[in-house]
C-alpha positions in Angstrom: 111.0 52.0 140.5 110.9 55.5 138.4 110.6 58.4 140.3 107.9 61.3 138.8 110.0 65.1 138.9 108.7 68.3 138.1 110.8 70.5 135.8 110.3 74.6 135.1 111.4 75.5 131.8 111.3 79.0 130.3 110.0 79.2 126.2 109.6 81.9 124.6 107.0 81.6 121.7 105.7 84.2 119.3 101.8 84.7 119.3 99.7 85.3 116.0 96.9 87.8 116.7 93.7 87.9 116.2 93.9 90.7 113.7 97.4 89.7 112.1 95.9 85.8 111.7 92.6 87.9 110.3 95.2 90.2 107.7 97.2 86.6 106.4 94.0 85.0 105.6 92.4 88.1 104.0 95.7 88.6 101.7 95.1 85.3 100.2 91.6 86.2 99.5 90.9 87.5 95.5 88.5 90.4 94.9 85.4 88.4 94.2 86.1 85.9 97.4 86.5 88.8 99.9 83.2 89.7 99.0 81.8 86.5 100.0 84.0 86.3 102.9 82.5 89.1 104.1 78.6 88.1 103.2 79.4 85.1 105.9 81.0 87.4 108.5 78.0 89.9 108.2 75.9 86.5 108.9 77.4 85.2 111.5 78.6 87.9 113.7 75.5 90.6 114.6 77.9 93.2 115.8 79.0 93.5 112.0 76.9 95.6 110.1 77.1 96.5 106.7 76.2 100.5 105.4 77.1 104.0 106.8 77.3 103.9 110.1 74.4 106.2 111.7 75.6 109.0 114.0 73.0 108.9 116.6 72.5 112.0 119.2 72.1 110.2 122.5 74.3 112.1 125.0 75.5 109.3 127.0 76.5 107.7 122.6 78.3 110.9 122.3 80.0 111.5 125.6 81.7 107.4 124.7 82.6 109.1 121.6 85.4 111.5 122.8 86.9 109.2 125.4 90.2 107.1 124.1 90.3 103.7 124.1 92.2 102.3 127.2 95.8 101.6 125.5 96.5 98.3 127.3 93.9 97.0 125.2 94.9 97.6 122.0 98.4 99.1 120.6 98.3 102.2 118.2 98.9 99.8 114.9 96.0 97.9 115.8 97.3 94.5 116.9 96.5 92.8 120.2 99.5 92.7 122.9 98.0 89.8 124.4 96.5 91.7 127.8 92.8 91.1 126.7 90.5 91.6 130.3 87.9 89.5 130.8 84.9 90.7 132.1 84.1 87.7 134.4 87.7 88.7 136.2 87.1 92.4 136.4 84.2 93.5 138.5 85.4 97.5 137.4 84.8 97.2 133.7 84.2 99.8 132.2 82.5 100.4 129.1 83.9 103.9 128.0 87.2 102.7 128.2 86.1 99.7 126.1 83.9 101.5 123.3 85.8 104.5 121.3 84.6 105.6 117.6 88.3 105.9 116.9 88.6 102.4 117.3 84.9 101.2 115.6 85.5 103.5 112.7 82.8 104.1 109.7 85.2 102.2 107.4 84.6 102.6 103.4 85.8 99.9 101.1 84.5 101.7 98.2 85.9 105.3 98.0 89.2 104.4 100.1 91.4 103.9 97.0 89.4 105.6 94.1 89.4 108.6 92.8 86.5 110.9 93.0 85.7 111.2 89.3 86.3 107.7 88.8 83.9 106.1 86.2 82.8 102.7 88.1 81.9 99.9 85.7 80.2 96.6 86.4 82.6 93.5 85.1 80.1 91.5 83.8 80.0 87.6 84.6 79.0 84.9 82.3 76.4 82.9 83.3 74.5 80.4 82.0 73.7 76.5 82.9 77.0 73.9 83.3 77.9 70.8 81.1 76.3 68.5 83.6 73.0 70.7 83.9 72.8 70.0 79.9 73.6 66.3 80.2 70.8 65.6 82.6 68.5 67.3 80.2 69.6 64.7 77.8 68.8 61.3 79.8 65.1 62.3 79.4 65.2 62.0 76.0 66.8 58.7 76.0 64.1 55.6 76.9 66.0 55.2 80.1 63.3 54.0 83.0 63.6 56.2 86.9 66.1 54.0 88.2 67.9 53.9 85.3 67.9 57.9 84.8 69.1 58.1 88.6 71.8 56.2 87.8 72.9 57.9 85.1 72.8 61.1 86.9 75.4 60.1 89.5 77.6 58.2 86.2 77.5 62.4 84.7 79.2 63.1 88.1 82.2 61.0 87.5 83.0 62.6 83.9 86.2 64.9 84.6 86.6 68.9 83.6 87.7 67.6 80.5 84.7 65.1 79.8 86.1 61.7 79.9 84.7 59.1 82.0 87.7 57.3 82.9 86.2 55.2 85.0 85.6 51.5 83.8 82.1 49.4 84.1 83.5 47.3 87.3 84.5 50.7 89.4 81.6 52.6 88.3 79.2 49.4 89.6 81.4 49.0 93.0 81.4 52.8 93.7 77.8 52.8 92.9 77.3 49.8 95.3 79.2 51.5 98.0 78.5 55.1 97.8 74.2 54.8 97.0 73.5 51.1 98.4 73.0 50.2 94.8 73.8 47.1 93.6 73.5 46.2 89.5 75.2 44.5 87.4 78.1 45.0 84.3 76.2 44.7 81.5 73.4 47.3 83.0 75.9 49.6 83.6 77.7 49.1 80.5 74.2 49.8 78.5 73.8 53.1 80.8 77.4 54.1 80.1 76.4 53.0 76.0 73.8 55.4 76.3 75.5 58.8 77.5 78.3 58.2 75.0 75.9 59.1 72.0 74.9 62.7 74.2 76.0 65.6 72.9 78.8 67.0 72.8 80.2 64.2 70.3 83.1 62.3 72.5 81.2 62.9 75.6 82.4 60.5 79.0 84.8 58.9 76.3 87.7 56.5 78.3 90.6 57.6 76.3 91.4 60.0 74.0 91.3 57.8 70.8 87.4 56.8 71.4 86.9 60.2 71.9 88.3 61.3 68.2 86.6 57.7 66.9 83.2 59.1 68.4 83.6 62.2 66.3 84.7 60.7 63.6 81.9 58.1 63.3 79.2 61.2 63.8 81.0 63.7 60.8 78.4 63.7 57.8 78.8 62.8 54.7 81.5 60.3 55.6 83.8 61.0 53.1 87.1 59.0 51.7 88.9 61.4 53.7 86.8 60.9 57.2 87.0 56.7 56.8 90.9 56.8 56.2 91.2 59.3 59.3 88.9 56.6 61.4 91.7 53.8 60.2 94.6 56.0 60.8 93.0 56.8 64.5 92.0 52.7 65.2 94.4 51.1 64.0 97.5 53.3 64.0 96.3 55.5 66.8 100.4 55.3 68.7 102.2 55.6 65.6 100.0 59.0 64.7 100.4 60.6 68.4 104.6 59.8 67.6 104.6 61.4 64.2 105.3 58.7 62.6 103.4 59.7 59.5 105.8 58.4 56.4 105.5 54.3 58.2 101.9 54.8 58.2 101.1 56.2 54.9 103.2 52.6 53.4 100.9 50.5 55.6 97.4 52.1 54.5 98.8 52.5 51.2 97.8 56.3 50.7 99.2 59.2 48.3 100.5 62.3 50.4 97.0 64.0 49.2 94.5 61.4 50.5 96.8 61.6 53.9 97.5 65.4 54.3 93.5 65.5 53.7 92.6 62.9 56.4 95.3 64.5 59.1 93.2 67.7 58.2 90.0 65.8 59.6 91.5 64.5 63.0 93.9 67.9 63.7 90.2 69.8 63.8 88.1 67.2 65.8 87.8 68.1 69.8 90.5 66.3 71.9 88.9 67.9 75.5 84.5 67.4 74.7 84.0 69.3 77.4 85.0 73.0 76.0 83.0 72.1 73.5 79.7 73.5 75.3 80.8 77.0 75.5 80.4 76.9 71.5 83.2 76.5 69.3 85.1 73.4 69.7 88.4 75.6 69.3 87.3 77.6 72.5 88.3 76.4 76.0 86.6 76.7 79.3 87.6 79.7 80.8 87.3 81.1 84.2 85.2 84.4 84.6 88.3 86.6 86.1 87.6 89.9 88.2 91.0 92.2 88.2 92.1 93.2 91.8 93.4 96.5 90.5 93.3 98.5 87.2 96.0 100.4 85.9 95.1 104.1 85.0 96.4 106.8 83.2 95.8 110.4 84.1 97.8 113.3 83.4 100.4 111.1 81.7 100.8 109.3 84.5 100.0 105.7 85.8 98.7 104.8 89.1 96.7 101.9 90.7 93.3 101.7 91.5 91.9 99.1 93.9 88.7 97.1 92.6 86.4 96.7 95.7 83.8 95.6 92.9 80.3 95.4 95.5 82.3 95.2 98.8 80.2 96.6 101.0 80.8 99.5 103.9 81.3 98.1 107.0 80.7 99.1 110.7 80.3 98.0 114.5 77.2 97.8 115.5 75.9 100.8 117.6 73.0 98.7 118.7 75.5 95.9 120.0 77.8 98.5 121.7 75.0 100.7 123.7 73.6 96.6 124.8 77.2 96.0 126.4 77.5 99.8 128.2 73.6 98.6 129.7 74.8 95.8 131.0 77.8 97.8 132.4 75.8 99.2 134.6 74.1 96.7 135.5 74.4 94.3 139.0 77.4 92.0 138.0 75.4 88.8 137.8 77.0 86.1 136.5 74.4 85.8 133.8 75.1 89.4 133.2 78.8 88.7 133.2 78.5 86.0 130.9 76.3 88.4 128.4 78.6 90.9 128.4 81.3 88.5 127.8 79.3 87.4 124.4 78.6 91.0 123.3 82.0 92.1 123.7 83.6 88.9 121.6 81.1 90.0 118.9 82.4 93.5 119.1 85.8 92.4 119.3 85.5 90.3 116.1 84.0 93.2 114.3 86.6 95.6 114.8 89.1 93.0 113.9 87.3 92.5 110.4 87.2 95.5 109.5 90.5 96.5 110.5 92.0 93.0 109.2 90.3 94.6 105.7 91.8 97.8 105.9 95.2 96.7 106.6 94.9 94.1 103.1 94.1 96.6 100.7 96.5 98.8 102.2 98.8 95.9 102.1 97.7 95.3 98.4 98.0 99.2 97.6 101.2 99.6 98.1 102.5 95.9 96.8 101.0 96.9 93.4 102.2 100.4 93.5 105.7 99.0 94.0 104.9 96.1 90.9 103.9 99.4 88.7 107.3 101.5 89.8 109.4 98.5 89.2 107.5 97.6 85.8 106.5 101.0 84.7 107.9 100.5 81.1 106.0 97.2 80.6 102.9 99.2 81.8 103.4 101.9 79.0 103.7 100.1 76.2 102.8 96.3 76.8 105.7 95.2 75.3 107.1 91.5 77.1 110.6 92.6 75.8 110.0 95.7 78.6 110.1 93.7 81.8 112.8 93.6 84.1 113.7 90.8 85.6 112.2 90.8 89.1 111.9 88.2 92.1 109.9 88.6 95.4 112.2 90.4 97.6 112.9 92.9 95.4 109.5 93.8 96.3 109.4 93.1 99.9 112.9 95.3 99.9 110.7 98.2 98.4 107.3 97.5 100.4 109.5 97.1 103.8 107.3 93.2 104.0 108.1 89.9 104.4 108.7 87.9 101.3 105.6 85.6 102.5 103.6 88.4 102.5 104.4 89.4 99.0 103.8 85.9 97.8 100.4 86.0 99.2 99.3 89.0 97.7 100.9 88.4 94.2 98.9 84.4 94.7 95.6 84.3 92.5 95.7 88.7 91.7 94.7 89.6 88.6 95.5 93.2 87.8 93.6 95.2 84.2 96.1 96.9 81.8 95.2 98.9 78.8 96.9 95.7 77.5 95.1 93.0 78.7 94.1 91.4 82.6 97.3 89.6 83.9 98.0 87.5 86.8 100.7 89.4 89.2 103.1 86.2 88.9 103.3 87.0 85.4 105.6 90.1 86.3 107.8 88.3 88.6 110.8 86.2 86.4 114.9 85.6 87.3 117.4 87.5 85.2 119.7 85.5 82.6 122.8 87.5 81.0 122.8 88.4 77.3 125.6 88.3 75.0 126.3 92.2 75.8 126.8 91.4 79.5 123.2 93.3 80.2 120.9 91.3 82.8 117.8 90.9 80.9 114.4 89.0 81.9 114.1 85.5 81.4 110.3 85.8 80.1 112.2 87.8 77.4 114.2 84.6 76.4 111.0 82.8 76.6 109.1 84.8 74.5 112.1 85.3 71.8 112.5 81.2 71.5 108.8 81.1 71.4 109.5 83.5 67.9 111.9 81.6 66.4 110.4 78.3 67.1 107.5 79.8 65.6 109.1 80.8 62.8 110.5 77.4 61.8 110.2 75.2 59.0 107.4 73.0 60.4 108.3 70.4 57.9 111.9 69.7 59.2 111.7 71.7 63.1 114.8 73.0 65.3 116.5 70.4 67.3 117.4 71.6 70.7 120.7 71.4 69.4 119.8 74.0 66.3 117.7 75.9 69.0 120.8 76.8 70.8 122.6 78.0 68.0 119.3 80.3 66.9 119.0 82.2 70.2 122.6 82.6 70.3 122.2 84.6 67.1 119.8 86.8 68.9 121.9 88.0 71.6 121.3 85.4 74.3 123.5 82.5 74.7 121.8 79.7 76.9 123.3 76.0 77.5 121.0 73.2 75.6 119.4 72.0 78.8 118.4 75.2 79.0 116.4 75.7 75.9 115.3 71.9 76.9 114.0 73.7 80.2 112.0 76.8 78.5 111.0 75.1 75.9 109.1 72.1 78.1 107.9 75.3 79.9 106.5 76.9 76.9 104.6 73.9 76.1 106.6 73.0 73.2 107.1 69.6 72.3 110.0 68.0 70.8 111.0 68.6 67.0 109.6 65.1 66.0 106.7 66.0 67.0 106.4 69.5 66.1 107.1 68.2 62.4 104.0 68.6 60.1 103.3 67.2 56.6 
């Protein structure tokens, strides 16, 4: 028979609050997403309102104004120490040592890290309808019957960011069946499938990468000797082409170096991704609309940071909300009264934990890129790659006095705006290699120097890794082979078989 014991055991665990859990998820948060972060706050809590907060003149408003908030509730930096009273357990509340204006401040996100005389632009943002918008315009063109058209709408949804439809007939049909209680067969779905391949962009929902250039191929006018050989170089020696292999398949079409420089000049500009096509020129990818967290001024000969709050609106607690919970203060303790104060003051306690979670990010942000500028202030004066220092995390965190978590978050998906350009803040983070003069130098520097000479290189017989080594090692920074491998794979660079060009 067991025998059922009780034990007492003594843990001691550490306790996000709610205003430090509000502070992690806010760092995370770029510019343009804390502005709708804080659209869905202002919707679902009513105690959060947005503009200046209204000074009203009621006596019993301002008498709450001068008293202090009751410091068991809330320490001095703002956190919670975990003593929150309940009003259903304390029949004295009382609302003036609940409601303070030093703690339900009139909090400005715009002016708080601008300078007066700062001239505020609008970034504008691209709009304009998506691929799959223009693709639907398409099937009504096409003789396609209502069931048919509804079909080919869900088919668009399966092309990918790059527009291939890698899906084949038999998935498409089951997923179909299963997802929209649809049920037809191969060869309808293979004829709806026919039909959105000859949609523009040329290459469009393509399976693979080699119908995609045969699409484009078949649709260039006039089809010229040098268009047909390209369409036999890419159907029938498709692998050997995508290895480089160029002399063993110029002897098996049986082509003079002309005719075959001229037909690799017809695949080399056809559109490998179809998709980037729509924004206009098939040259042009797809790019994101980006909104910089901070801009980089210059004033006085001098640089300094300048936090974009962008349309971030002010913020306050609602006064409305706060004079509701000191009525029912004084009201008989009921538990329907209890439990309505109970509700007003979670709403008010949630505002004042949003805004104060938002104060504490950009101040967090502030001084993380003020540390990024000091650190990199060279870079930021002249652009030049060659000026970065080689920096990590905690060097920031050592100068900022946070956790290296914290500076990882705030450096994740910030963009900052230099006279130079917008860049990401990882950019200006890289490790530190040792050149040939024993000075530690940044190893973006090595990157961009091998990115120069492989640049620079005969593109008709390329630099081996091998000859790679022995080329940065004439500028100054002697790396090991499988490092050059390393940077180079990082630099996108292929191999020098195939970086070898008629």
């Amino acid at each position: 028979m067991q025998t059922i014991g009780l034990n007492q055991n003594l843990v001691q665990t550490m306790k996000l609050s709610p205003t430090q859990i509000q502070v992690i998820r806010m760092l995370e948060l770029p510019s343009i997403e804390l502005g709708q972060r804080i659209n869905e706050e202002l919707q679902e809590n009513p105690a959060l309102e947005e503009g200046r907060e209204e000074r009203l003149e009621d006596e019993r408003v301002r008498g709450l104004e001068e008293d202090e908030f009751d410091e068991g509730y809330m320490l001095d930096d703002g956190y919670d120490d975990g003593r929150q009273r309940d009003p259903l357990q304390n029949e004295d509340f009382n609302y003036e040592q609940y409601v303070s204006d030093d703690e339900t401040p009139s909090y400005m996100l715009h002016q708080q890290y601008s300078a007066p005389d700062e001239d505020r632009r609008e970034v504008p943002i691209i709009g304009g309808s998506s691929l799959i918008e223009e693709l639907k315009a398409q099937i009504y063109l096409t003789k396609m019957t209502k069931p048919q058209r509804h079909i080919a709408k869900w088919v668009l949804g399966n092309i990918d960011d790059d527009g291939y439809l890698r899906r084949t007939t038999e998935q498409l049909v089951d997923d179909l069946s299963f997802q929209e209680q649809i049920s037809i067969t191969d060869e309808e779905m293979a004829d709806i499938v026919h039909q959105i391949k000859q949609f523009d962009p040329p290459g469009i929902a393509s399976a693979n990468l080699q119908e995609c250039l045969l699409k484009q191929l078949e649709g260039k006018n006039p089809q010229t000797e040098a268009v047909q050989l390209a369409y036999t170089i890419i159907a029938d020696h498709f692998e050997a082409f995508s290895k480089h292999h160029f002399d063993k398949i110029k002897q098996k079409i049986n082509c003079t170096d002309e005719q075959f420089q001229a037909a690799v000049q017809e695949i080399v500009h056809l559109n490998q991704k179809p998709a980037n096509a729509f924004t206009g020129s098939v040259y042009e990818t797809q790019r994101e609309t980006i909104i910089p967290d901070f801009t980089i001024e210059e004033r006085d000969e001098e640089l300094f940071v300048v936090l974009n709050t962008g349309d971030i609106p002010e913020l306050h607690v609602s006064r409305e909300y706060s004079e509701m919970l000191a009525d029912y203060s004084n009201m008989p303790q009921t538990p329907q009264n209890k439990q309505a104060a109970q509700f007003i003051r979670s709403k008010l306690d949630a505002a004042r934990y949003f805004i104060d979670a938002i104060k504490q990010r950009n101040e967090t942000l502030m001084k993380t890129m003020t540390a990024i500028l000091k650190f990199q202030y060279d870079f930021f004066l002249d652009g030049e790659e060659t000026s970065l220092k080689p920096m990590i995390l905690q060097d920031i965190a050592d100068r900022t006095g946070y956790d290296v978590s914290t500076i990882s978050r705030v450096s994740n998906s910030k963009y900052v705006q230099t006279r130079f350009g917008v860049y990401p803040l990882k950019y200006f983070f890289s490790e530190s290699m040792t050149n040939a003069e024993g000075d530690e130098v940044s190893t973006r520097e090595i990157k961009k120097i091998m990115q120069e000479v492989v640049d620079a290189e005969d593109k008709r017989n390329p630099l081996t890794d091998e000859q790679l080594v022995d080329a940065m090692a004439e500028h100054g920074y002697p790396i090991a082979r499988r490092t050059v491998a390393k940077y180079r794979d990082l630099l996108g660079i292929p191999v020098a078989r195939l970086r070898k060009t008629l």
